[in-house]
C-alpha positions in Angstrom: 15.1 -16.7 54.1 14.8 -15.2 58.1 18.8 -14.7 57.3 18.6 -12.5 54.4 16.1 -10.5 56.2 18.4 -7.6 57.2 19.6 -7.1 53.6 16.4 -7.4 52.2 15.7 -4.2 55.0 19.3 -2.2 54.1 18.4 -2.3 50.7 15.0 -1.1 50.4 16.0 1.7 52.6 19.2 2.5 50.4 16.9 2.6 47.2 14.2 5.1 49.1 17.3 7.3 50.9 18.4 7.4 47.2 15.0 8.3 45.7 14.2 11.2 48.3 18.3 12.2 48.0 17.6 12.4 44.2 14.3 14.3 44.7 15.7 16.8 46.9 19.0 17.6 45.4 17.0 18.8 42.2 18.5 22.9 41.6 14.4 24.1 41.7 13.5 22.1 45.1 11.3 19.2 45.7 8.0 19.6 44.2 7.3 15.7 44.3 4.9 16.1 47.0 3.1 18.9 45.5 2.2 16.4 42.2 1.8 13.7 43.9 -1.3 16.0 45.2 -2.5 17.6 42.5 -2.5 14.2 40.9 -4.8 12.7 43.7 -6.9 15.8 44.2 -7.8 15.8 39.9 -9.9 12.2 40.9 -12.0 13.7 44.1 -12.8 17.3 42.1 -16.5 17.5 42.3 -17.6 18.4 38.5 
């Protein structure tokens, strides 16, 4: 397996690079970040 380790590395960073390329290339801008925390900051609210 220690010889498919490099591939296993090029491919999981060609999947994210595609992922954030996707993300960003959107016409209104990223705003992944920005629900990503208002998702996380809806289960710490103090009620």
């Amino acid at each position: 397996m220690a010889e498919y380790d490099a591939l296993i590395v090029f491919l999981l960073s060609a999947v994210l690079m595609i992922f954030y390329i996707y993300i960003e290339a959107r016409p209104k801008g990223s705003n992944f970040i920005g629900n990503v925390k208002s998702t996380i900051s809806r289960f710490f609210r103090k009620r």
